[in-house]
C-alpha positions in Angstrom: 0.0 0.0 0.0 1.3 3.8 -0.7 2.0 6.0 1.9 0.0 9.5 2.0 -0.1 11.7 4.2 -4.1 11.2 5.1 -3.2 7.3 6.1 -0.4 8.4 8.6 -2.6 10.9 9.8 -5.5 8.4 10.6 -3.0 5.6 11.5 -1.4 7.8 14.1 -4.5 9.1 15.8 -5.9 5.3 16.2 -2.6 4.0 17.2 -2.7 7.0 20.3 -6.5 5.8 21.3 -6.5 1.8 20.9 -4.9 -0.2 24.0 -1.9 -2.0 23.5 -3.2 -5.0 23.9 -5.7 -4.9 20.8 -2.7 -2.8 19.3 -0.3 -5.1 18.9 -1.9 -8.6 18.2 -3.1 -6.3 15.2 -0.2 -5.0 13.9 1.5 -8.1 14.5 -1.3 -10.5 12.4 -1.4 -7.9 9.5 2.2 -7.8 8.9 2.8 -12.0 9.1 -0.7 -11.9 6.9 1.4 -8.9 3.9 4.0 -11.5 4.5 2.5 -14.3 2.7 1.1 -11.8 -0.6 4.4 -9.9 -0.8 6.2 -13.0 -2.5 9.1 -10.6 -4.0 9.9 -9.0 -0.2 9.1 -12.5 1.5 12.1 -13.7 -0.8 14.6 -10.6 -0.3 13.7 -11.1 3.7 14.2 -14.6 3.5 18.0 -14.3 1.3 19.3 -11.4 4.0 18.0 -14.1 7.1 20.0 -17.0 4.9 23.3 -15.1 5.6 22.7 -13.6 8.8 21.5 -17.3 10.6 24.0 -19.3 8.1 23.2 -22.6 7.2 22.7 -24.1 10.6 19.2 -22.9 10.2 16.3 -25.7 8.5 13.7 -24.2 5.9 11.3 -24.3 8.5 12.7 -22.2 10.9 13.8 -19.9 8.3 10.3 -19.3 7.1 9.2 -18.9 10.7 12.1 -16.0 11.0 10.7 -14.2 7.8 7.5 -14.0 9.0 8.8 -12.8 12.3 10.2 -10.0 10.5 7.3 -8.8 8.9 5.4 -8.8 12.1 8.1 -6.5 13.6 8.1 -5.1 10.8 4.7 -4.3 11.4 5.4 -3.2 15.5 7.8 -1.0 14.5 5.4 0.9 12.3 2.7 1.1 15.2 5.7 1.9 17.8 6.4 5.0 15.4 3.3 6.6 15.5 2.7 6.0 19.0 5.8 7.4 20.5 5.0 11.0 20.4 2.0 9.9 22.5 4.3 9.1 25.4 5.1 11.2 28.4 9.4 12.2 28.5 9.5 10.2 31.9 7.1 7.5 30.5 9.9 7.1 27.7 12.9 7.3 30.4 11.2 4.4 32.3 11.0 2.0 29.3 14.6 2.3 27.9 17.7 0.8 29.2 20.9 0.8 27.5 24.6 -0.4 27.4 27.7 1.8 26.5 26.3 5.1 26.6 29.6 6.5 27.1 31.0 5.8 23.5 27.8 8.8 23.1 27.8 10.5 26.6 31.8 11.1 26.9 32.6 13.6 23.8 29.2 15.0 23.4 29.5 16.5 26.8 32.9 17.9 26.1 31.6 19.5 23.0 32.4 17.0 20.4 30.2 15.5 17.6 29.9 11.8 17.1 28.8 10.4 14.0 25.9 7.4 14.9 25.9 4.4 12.4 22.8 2.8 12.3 20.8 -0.2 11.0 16.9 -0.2 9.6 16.8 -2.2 13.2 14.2 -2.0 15.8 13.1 1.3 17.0 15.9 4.1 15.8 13.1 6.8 16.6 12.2 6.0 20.1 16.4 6.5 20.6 16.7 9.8 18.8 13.6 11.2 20.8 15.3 9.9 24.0 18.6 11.3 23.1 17.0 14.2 22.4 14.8 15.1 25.5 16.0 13.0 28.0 19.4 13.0 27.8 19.7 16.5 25.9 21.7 15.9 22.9 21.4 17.6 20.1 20.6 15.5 17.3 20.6 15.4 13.7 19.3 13.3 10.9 20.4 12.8 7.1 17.4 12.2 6.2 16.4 11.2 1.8 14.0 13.1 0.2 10.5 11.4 -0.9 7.5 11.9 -3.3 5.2 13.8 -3.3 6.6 16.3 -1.3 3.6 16.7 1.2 4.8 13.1 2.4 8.3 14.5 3.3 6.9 17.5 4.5 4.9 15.5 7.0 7.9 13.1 8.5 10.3 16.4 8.7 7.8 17.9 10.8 6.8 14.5 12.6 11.0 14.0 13.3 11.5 17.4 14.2 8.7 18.7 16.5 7.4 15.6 17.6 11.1 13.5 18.4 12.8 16.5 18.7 15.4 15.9 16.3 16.9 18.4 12.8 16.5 16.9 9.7 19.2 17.7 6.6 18.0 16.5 3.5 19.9 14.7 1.2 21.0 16.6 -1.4 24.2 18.5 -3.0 24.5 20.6 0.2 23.5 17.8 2.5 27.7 17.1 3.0 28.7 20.8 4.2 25.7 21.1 6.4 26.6 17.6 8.1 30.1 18.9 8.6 28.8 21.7 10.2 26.8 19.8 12.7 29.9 17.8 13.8 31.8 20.9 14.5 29.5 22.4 16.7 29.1 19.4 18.9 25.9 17.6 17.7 25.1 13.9 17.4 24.6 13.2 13.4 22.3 10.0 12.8 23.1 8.3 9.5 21.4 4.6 8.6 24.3 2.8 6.5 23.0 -0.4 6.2 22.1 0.0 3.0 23.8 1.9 -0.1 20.5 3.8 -1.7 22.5 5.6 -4.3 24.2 2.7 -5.7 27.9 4.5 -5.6 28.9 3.4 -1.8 31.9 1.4 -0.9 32.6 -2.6 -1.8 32.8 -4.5 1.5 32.1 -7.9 3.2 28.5 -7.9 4.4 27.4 -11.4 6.0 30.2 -13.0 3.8 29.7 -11.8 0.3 30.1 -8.8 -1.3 28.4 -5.7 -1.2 28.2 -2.0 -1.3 27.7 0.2 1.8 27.5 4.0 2.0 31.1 5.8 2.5 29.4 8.7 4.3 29.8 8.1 7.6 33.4 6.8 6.9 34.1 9.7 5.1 32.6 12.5 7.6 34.6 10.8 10.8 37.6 10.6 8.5 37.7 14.4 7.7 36.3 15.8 10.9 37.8 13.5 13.8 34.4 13.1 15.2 34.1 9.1 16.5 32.0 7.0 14.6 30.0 5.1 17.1 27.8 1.8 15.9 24.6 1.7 17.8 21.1 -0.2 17.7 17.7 0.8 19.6 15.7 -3.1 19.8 12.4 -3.3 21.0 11.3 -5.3 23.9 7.6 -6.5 25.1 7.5 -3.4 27.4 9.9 -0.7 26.5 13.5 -0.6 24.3 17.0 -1.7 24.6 19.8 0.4 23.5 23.2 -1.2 22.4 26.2 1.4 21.8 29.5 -0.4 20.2 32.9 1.3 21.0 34.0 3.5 18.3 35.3 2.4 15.1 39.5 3.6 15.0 38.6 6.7 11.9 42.4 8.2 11.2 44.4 8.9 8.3 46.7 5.9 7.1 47.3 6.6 3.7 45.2 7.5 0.5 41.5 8.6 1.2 39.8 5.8 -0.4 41.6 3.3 0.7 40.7 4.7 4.5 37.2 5.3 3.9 37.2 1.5 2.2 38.9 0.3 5.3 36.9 2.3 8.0 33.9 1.0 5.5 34.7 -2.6 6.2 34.9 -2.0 9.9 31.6 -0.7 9.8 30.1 -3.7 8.1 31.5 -5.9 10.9 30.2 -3.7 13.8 26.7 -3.8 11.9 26.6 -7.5 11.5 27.2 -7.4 15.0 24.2 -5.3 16.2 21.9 -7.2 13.3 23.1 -10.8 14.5 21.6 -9.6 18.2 18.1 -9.7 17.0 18.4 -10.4 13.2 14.1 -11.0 12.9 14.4 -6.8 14.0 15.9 -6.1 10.6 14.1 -4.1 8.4 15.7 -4.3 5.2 12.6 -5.1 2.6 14.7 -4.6 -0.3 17.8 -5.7 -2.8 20.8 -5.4 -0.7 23.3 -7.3 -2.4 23.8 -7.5 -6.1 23.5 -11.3 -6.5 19.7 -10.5 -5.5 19.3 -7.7 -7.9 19.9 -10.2 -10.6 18.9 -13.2 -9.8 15.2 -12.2 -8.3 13.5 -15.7 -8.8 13.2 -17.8 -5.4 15.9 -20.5 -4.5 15.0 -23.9 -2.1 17.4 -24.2 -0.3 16.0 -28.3 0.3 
């Protein structure tokens, strides 16, 4: 179904008034039900669970991941548009978190940090509590979308409802990122996925892939620590994971540092994925082998 701006509008005002507990059985039926009429995203899901679970994992459990995903899939939509509806302290009670510091430490002294995220588990509910609870200034790269009313209505939804700035992604998106990072802010960049189709070659879940050099590139020129994190959802509440900072300085020639720092990356993302891998919303193509070879494999 396409997005407009009239269906978020109606789905976020009954996801504020129904109860949780009719809530989420919903959302979580409807997505395992698009699951089984999506047949081209049911197969993309089902390759990217292939490589994260390796082959330890039978047919039947794999099917029963990929229909996990789209349920969460599904949660995470309904977790969106309810968030805003939530008390600051109401939020504060239902995260916890691990490694804050990697954030905490040279934020507070002034510092920018570049966070590398996944399309994994809530990334919204973090920003907003970054932002109110904790303070931080934070910024999103976010990619334009069509029609522009649509855009228009998540820039406003990101910045006045989760407290965050948006840049959009466009020829002056770099300098205005740059920017940010000087003055001290926390830029949010997703980089599990290479939308443009120019990123970097790495390693993804052993085979070969392209990733987005950005946040590579923006630690590399601007010393701010590039810092791997994940927000997963639990039953009641959230779970922040913070990796240490991936080592960002000068060895030789740019592009083989932004490659290397790249590659890095990957690993540290594999990482957060493999901690709850059915929390992964990546719906689409993400390595070439899938672009060109759509048609569904048994793996029997």
């Amino acid at each position: 179904m396409e997005l407009s701006v009239g269906s978020l509008r109606l789905a976020k005002a009954l996801a504020e008034v129904v109860p949780d507990m009719v809530a989420r059985p919903v959302a979580r039926n409807g997505g395992r039900a698009i699951s089984q009429i999506s047949a081209e995203q049911r197969e993309v899901v089902r390759r990217n669970l292939a490589r994260v679970y390796g082959p330890e994992i039978n047919d039947a459990e794999l099917r029963a991941r990929v229909r996990d995903v789209f349920a969460n899939y599904a949660l995470y939509w309904l977790d969106s548009l309810q968030i805003t509806s939530r008390s600051v302290s109401e939020l504060d009670a239902s995260l916890t978190y691990e490694g804050l510091e990697y954030l905490s430490e040279p934020l507070r002294r002034g510092q920018g940090v570049i966070a590398a995220i996944p399309h994994l588990g809530s990334w919204e509910a973090g920003a907003r509590w970054l932002a109110q609870v904790q303070g931080f200034r934070v910024v999103a790269a976010v990619e334009k979308l069509e029609p522009p009313e649509l855009y228009e209505w998540f820039v406003n939804y990101r910045t006045k409802e989760l407290g965050i700035e948006v840049v959009p992604v466009d020829g002056e998106a770099t300098k205005h990122l740059i920017n940010a990072l000087v003055s001290g802010a926390m830029l949010t960049l997703l980089c599990d996925r290479d939308v443009t189709g120019d990123g970097v070659e790495v390693e993804f879940f052993g085979e070969r892939t392209t990733l987005p050099a950005g946040p590579a590139l923006l630690a590399l020129r601007t010393g701010a620590p590039l810092v791997p994190l994940a927000v997963y959802q639990k039953r009641r509440g959230y779970h922040g994971v913070i990796l240490e900072p991936i080592a960002a300085e000068r060895e030789g020639r740019l592009r083989n540092d932004v490659a290397r720092v790249t590659q890095n990356l990957a690993y540290a993302l594999e990482d957060l994925i493999r901690r709850a891998p059915t929390q992964w919303h990546v719906l689409q193509p993400n390595w070439p082998s899938d672009r060109k070879d759509p048609a569904p494999k048994s793996r029997a």
